[in-house]
C-alpha positions as CSV (number, residue, x, y, z in Angstrom):
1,X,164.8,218.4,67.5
2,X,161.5,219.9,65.9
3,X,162.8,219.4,62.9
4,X,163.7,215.5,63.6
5,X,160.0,214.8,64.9
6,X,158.7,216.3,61.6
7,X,160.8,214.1,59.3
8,X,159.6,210.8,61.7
9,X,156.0,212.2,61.6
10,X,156.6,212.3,57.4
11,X,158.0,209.0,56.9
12,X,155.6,207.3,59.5
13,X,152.5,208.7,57.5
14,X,154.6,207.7,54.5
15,X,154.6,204.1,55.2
16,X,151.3,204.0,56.6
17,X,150.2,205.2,53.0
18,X,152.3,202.4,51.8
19,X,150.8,199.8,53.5
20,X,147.7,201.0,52.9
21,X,148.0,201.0,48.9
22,X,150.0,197.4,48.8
23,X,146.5,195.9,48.5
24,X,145.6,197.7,45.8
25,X,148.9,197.6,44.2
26,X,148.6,193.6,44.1
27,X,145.4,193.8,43.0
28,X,145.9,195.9,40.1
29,X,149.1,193.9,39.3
30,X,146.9,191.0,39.8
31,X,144.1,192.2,37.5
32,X,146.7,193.1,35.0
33,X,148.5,189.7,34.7
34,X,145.1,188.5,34.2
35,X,144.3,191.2,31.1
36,X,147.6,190.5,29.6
37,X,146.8,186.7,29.3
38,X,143.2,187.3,28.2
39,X,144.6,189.3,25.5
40,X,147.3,186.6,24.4
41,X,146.5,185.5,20.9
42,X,144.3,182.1,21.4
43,X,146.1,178.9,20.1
44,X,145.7,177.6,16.5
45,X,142.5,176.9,15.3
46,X,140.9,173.5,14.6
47,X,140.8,173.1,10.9
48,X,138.1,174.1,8.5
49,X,136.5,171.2,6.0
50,X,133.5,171.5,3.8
51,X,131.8,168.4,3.2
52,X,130.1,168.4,-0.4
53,X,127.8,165.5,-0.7
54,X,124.4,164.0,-1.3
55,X,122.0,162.5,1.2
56,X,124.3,160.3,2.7
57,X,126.6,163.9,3.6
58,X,123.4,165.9,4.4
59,X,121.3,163.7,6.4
60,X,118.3,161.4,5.7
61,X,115.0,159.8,6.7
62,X,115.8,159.4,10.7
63,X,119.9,160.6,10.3
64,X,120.0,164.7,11.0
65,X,122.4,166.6,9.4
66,X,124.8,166.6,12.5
67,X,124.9,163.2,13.0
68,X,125.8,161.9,9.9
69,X,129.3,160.8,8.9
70,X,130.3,163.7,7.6
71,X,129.2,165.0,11.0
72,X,131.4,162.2,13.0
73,X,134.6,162.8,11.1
74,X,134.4,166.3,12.0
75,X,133.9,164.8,15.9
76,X,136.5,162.7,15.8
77,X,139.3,164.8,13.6
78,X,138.4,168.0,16.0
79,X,137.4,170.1,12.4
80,X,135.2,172.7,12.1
81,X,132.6,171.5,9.7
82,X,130.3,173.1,6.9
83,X,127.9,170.9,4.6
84,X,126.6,171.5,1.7
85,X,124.9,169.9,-0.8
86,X,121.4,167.9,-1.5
87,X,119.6,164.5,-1.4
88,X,119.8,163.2,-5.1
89,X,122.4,165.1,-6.0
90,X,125.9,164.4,-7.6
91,X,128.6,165.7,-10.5
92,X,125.6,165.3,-12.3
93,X,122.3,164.2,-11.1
94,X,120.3,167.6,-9.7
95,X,118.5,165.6,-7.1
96,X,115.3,167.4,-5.0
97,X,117.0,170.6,-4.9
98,X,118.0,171.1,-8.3
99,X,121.8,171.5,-8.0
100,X,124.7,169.0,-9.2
101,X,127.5,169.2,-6.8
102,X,129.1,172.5,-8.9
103,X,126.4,174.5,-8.2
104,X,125.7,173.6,-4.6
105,X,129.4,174.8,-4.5
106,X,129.0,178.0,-6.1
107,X,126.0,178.8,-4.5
108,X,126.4,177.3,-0.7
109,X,130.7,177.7,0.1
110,X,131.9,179.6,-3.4
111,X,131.3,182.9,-1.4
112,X,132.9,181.8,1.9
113,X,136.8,182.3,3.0
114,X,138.7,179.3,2.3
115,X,138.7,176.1,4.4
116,X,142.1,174.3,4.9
117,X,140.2,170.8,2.9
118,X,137.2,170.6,0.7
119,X,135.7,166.6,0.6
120,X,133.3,165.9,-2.1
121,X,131.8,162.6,-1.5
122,X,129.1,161.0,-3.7
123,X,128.2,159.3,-6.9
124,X,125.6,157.0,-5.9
125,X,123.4,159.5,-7.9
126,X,125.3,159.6,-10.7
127,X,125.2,155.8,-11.2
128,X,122.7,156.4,-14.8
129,X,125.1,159.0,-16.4
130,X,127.9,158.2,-19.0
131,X,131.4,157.7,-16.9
132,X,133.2,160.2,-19.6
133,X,130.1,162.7,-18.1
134,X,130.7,162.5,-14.6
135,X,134.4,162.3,-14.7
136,X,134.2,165.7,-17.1
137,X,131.8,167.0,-14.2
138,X,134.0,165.8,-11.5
139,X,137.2,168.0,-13.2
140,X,135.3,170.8,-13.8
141,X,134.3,171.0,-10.1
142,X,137.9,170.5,-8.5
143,X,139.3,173.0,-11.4
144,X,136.5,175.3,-9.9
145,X,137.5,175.1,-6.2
146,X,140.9,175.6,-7.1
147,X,140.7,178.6,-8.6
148,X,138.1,180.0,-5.4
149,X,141.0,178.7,-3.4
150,X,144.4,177.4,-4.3
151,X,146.1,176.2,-1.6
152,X,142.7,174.3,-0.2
153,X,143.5,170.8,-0.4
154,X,140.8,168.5,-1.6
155,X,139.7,164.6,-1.7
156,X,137.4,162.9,-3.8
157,X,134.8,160.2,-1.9
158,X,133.4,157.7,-4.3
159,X,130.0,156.8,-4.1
160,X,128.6,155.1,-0.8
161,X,127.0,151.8,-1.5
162,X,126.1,150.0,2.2
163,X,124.6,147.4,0.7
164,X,125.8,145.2,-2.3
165,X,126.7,147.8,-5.3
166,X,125.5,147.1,-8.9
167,X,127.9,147.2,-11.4
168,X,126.5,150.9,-12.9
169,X,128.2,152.3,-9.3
170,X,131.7,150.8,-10.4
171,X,131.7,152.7,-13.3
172,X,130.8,155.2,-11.4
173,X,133.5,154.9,-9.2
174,X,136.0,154.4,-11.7
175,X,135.2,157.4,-13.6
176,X,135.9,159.2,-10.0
177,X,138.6,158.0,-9.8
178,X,140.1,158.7,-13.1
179,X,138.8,162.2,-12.5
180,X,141.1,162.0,-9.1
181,X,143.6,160.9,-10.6
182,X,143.9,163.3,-13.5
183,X,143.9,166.5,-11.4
184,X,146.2,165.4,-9.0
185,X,143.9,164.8,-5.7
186,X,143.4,162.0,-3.2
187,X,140.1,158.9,-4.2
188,X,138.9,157.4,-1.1
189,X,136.7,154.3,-1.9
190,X,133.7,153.3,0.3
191,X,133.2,150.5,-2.1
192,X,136.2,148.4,-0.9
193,X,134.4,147.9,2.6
194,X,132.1,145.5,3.8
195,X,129.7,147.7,5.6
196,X,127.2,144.9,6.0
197,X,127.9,141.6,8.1
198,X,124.8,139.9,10.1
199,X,123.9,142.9,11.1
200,X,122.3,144.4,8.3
201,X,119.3,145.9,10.3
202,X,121.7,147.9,12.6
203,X,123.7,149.2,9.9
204,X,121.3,149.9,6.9
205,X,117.6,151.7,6.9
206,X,114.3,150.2,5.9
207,X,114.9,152.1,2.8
208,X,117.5,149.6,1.7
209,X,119.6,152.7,0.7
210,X,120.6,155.2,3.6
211,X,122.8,153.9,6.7
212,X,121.5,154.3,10.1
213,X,123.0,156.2,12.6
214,X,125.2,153.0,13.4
215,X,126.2,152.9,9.5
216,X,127.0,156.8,9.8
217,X,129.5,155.6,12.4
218,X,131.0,152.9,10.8
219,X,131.4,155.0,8.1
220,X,133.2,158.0,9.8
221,X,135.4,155.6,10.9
222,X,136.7,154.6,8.7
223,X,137.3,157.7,6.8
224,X,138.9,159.2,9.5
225,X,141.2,156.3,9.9
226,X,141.7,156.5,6.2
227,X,142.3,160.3,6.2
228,X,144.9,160.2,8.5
229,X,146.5,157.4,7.3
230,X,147.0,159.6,4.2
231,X,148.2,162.9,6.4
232,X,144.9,164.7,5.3
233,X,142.9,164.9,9.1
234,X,144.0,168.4,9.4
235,X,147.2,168.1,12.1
236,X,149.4,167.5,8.9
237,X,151.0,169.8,6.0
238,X,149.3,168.9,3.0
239,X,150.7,165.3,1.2
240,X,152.7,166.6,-2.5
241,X,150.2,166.4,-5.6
242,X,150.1,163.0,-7.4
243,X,151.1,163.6,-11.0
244,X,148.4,163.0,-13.3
């Protein structure tokens, strides 16, 4: 009988322990549910673009750096963005800082781990240099970022004009263009668009040049429209190469 009451005596002290330690128990359970999702690998991340542009990329007058088009693009298409570049600058026009487009490349993203898309957007600088010059320049550039990094996908922007274009930025364009064309890459023309209505105080700066922060807008919209219409904002494996 001694021995019966010892056993009971064991197992009640037994369970009491138990109980006692179920708290516990469901809090460390608890605590490690919630390590084992913190530790789940995080879901794909947004893409990575590098915008390569003049002032109209880099910001102007009134229009910061992070609200330009470039800027809203980036917004709406949920990329992460880097900008480089410099007002006055293009394939080959130097601008303020000195650099054409090249060497804003090889000196501001050259040295960086590659982005999924690389937009070069300008010309409006270029607009007094030979076409067979920029569209040289313009090759040389997407032959550089190619070798940096190549499975980047990249699209050429022609110049921006808001307000009527003179025929020098046609030739500009076109010489872009022919430059797209050649090695294989996507042309996006502003100069198609009609950025100017009766509105042409909301949408263009006292400057005459540089878009406000409405043109920015008007502007990243339609690019990101246009980008995804051609499966390049991001979400989308990258469109086959047009044969040049």
């Amino acid at each position: 009988m001694r021995e019966h009451r010892k056993a009971r005596r064991s197992l009640t002290a037994c369970a009491a322990v138990l109980v006692a330690a179920c708290p516990l128990l469901t809090g460390c359970a608890e605590a490690a549910s919630q390590a084992a999702q913190s530790a789940a690998a995080p879901e794909g991340r947004p893409p990575v673009v590098m915008f390569l542009g003049d002032s109209f990329t880099v910001g102007s007058g009134p229009v910061a750096e992070w609200d330009t088009y470039a800027a809203d693009t980036a917004k709406t298409l949920g990329w992460q963005l880097v900008t480089a570049g410099g007002s006055g600058t293009g394939y080959v026009a130097t601008g303020r800082v000195g650099r054409t487009f090249e060497q804003s490349f090889d000196r501001q993203l050259s040295w960086r781990p590659a982005p999924d898309l690389v937009v070069v957007s300008g010309g409006h600088n270029d607009r007094r240099a030979r076409p067979s010059t920029v569209r040289a320049a313009a090759l040389r550039l997407v032959t550089r970022v190619r070798e940096r990094w190549p499975v980047t996908r990249i699209v050429l922007v022609g110049p921006i004009w808001i307000d009527t274009a003179p025929r020098s930025a046609y030739r500009t364009r076109d010489a872009v263009a022919s430059a797209a064309w050649l090695a294989g890459v996507p042309f996006l023309d502003p100069l198609t668009q009609r950025w100017i209505a009766d509105d042409r105080a909301r949408v263009l700066l006292s400057d005459g040049v540089h878009p406000t922060l409405y043109g920015h807008l008007r502007l990243a919209r339609w690019l990101a429209a246009t980008l995804r219409a051609r499966g390049l904002s991001g979400g989308e494996a990258a469109p086959a190469a047009i044969p040049g």
